[in-house]
Backbone as numpy.savetxt, mean C-alpha at the origin, in Angstrom:
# Nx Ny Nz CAx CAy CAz Cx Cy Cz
9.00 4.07 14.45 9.08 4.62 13.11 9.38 3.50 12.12
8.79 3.64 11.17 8.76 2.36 9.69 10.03 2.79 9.24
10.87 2.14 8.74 12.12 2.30 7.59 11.38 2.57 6.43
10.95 2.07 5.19 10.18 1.95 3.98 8.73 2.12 4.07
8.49 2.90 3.57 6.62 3.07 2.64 6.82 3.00 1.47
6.05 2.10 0.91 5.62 1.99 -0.74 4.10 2.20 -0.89
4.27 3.68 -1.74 2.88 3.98 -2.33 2.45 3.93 -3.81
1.57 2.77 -3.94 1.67 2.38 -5.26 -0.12 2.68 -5.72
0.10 3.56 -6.75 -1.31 4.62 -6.77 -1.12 5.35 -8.31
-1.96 5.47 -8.77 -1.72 5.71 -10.28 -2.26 7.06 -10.46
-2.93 7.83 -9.01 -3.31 9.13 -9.41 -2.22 9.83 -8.61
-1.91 10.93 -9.36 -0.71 12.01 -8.92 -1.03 12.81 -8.00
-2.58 13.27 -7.82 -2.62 14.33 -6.65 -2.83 13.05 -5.74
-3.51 12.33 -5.79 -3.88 11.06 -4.44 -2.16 11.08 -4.07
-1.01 10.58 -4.95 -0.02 10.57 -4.31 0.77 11.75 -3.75
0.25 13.23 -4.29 1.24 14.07 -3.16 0.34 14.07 -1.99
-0.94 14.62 -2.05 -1.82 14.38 -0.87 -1.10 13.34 0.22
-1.28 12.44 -0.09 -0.82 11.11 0.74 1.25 11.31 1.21
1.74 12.19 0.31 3.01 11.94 1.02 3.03 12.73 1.51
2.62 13.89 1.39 2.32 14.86 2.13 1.99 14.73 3.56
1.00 13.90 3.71 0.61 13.29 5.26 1.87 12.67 5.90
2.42 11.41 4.90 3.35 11.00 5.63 4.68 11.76 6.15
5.20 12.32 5.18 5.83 13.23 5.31 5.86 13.74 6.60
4.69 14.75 7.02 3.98 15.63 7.76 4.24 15.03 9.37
3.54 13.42 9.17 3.80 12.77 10.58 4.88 12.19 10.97
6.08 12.20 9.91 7.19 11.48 10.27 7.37 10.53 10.18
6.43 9.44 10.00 6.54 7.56 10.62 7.39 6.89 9.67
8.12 7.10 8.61 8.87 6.33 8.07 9.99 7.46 7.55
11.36 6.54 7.49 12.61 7.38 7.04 12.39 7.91 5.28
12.01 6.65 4.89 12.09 6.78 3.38 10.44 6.46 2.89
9.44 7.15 1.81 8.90 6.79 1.78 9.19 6.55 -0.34
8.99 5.53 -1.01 8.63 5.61 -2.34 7.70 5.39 -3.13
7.32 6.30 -4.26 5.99 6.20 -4.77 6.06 5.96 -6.07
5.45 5.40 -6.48 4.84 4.76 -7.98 3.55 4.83 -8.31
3.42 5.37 -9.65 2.21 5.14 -10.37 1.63 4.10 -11.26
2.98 3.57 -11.48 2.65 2.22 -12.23 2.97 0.85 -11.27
2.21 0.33 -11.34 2.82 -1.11 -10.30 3.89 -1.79 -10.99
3.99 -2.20 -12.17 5.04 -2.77 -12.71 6.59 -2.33 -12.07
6.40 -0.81 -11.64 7.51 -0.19 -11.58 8.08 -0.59 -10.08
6.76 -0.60 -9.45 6.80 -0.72 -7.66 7.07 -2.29 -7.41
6.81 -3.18 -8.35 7.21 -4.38 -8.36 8.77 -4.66 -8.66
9.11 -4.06 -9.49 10.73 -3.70 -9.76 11.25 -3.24 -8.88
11.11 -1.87 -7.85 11.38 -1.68 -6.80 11.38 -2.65 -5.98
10.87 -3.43 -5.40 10.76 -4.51 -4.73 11.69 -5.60 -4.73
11.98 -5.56 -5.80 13.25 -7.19 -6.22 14.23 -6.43 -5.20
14.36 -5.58 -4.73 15.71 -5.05 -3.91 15.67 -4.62 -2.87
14.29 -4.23 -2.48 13.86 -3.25 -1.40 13.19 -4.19 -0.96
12.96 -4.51 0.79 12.13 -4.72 1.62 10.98 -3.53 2.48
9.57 -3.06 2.34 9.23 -1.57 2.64 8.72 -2.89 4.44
8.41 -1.56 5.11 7.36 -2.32 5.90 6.22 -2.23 6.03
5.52 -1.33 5.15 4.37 -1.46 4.57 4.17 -0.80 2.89
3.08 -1.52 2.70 3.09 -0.98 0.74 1.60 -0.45 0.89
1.08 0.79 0.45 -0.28 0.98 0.69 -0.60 1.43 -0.82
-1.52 0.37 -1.35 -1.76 -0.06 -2.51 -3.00 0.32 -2.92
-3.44 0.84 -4.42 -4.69 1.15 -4.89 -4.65 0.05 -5.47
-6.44 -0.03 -5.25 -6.69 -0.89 -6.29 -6.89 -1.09 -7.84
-7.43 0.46 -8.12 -7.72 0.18 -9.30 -6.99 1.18 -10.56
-6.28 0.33 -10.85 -5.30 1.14 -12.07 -5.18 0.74 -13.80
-4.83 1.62 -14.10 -4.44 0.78 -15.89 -3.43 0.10 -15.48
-3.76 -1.51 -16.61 -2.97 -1.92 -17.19 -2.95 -2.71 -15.88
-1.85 -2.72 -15.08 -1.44 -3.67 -14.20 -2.26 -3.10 -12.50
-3.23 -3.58 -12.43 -4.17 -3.30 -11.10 -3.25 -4.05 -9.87
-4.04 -3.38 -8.89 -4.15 -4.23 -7.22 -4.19 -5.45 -7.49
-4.95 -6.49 -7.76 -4.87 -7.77 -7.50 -4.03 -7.93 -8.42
-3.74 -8.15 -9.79 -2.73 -8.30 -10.61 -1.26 -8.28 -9.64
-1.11 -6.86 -9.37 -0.02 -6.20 -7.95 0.03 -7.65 -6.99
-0.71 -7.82 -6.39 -0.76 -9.34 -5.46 -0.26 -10.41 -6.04
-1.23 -10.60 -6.93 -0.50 -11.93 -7.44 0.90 -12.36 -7.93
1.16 -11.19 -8.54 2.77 -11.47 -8.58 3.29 -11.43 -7.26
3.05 -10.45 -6.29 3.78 -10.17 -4.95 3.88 -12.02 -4.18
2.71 -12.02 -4.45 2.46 -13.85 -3.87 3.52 -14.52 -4.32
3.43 -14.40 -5.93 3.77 -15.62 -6.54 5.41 -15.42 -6.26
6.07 -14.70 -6.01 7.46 -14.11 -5.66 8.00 -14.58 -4.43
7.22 -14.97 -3.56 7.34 -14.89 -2.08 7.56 -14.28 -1.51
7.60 -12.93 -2.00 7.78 -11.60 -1.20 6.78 -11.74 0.10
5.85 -12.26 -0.26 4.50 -12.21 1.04 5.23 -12.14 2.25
6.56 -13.42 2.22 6.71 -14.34 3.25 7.59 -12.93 4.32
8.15 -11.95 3.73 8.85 -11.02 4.76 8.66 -10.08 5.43
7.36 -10.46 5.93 7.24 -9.44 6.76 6.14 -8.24 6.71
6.74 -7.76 4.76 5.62 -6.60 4.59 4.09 -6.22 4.63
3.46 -5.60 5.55 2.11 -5.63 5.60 1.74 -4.32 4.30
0.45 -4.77 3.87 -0.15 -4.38 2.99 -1.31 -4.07 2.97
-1.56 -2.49 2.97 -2.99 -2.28 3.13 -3.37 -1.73 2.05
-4.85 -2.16 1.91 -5.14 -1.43 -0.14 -5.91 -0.11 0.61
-5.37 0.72 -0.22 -5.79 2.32 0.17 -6.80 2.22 -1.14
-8.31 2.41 -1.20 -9.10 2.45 -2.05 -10.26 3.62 -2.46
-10.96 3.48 -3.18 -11.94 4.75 -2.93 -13.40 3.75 -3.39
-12.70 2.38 -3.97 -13.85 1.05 -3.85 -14.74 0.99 -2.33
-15.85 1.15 -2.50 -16.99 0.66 -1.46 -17.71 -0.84 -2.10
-16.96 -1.36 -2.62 -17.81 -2.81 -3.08 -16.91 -3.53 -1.86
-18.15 -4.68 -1.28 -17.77 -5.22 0.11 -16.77 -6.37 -0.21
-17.15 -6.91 -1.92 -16.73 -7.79 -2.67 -14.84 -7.47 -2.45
-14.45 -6.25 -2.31 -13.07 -5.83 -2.62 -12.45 -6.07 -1.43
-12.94 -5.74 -0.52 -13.03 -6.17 0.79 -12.47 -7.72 1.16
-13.70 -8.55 0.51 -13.68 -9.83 0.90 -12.05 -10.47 0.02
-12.46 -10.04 -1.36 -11.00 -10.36 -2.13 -10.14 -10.59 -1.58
-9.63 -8.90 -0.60 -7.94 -8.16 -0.31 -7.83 -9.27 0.76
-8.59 -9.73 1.63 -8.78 -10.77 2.52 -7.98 -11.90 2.57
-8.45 -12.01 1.26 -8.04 -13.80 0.97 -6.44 -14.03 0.58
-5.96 -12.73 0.71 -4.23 -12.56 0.34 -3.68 -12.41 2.05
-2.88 -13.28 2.17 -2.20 -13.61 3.48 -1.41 -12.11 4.08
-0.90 -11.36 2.97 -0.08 -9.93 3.11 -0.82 -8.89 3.28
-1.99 -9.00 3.07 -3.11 -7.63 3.03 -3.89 -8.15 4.19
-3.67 -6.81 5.61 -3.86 -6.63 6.81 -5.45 -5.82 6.75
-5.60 -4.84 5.60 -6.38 -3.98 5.89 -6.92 -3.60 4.57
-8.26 -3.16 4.45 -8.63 -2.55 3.14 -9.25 -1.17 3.73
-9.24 0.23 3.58 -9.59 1.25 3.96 -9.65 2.41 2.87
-10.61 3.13 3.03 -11.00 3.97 1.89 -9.71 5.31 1.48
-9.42 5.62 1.03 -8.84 6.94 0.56 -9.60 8.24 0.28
-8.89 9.21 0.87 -8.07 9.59 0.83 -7.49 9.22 2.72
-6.08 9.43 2.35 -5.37 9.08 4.06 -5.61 10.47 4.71
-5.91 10.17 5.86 -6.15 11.62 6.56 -4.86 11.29 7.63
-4.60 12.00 8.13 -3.65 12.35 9.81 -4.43 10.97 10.79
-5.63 11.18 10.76 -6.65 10.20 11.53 -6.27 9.14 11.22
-6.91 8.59 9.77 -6.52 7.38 9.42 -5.26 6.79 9.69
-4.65 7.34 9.24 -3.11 7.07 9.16 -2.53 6.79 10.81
-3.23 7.29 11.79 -2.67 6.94 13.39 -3.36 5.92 13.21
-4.71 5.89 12.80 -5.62 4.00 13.00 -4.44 3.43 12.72
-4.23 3.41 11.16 -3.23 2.31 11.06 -2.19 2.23 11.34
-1.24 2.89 12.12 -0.24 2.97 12.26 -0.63 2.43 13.79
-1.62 2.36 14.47 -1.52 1.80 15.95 -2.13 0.42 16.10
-3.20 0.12 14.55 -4.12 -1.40 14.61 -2.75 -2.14 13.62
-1.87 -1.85 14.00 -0.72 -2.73 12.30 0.81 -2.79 13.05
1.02 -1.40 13.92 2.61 -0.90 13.63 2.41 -0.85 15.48
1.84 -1.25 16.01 2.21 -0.64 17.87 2.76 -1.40 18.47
């Protein structure tokens, strides 16, 4: 079981949907959610999650924006894996999330029960 989930996602039903799942399967004690990244970045100065499952595309402060500060912080360096939960099919987004040392996985949204064992057994076993 994960201690921390950070779900950082700027649509409100994508985020009950999604805690809902987690919720549902148990795998983490605490899970916290944000719609704004700025906010989930603030969370962070204090919190270690063990995974952050990140959209990409938001107002104002996006996914890669989200990275680059996470980088530039050294947060990278502890541990947290990071998968971008997306509804992007450009292969380009793909190749991007790649090139960030913390991002394990790029996979489409919405999280199903399914998905969510993928990653929880190709990341967390």
């Amino acid at each position: 079981m994960l201690e921390k989930i950070l779900l950082v996602d700027d649509d409100l039903p994508t985020n009950h949907l999604h805690q809902i799942i987690l919720r549902k399967k148990g795998c983490a004690n605490q899970v916290q959610v944000y719609q704004n990244a700025s906010e989930a970045l603030t969370f962070l100065e204090r919190n270690e999650p063990d995974l952050i499952l990140l959209d990409i595309n938001m107002p104002k402060l996006n996914g890669w924006d989200f990275l680059d500060r996470y980088v530039a912080t050294n947060w990278d360096k502890r541990g947290t894996r990071v998968i971008m939960l997306t509804t992007s099919l450009d292969p380009k987004d793909r190749e991007k999330a790649m090139t960030y040392g913390v991002v394990v996985d790029l996979v489409n949204k919405p999280l199903t029960f399914e998905l969510l064992d993928q990653i929880l057994e190709k990341h967390f076993a």
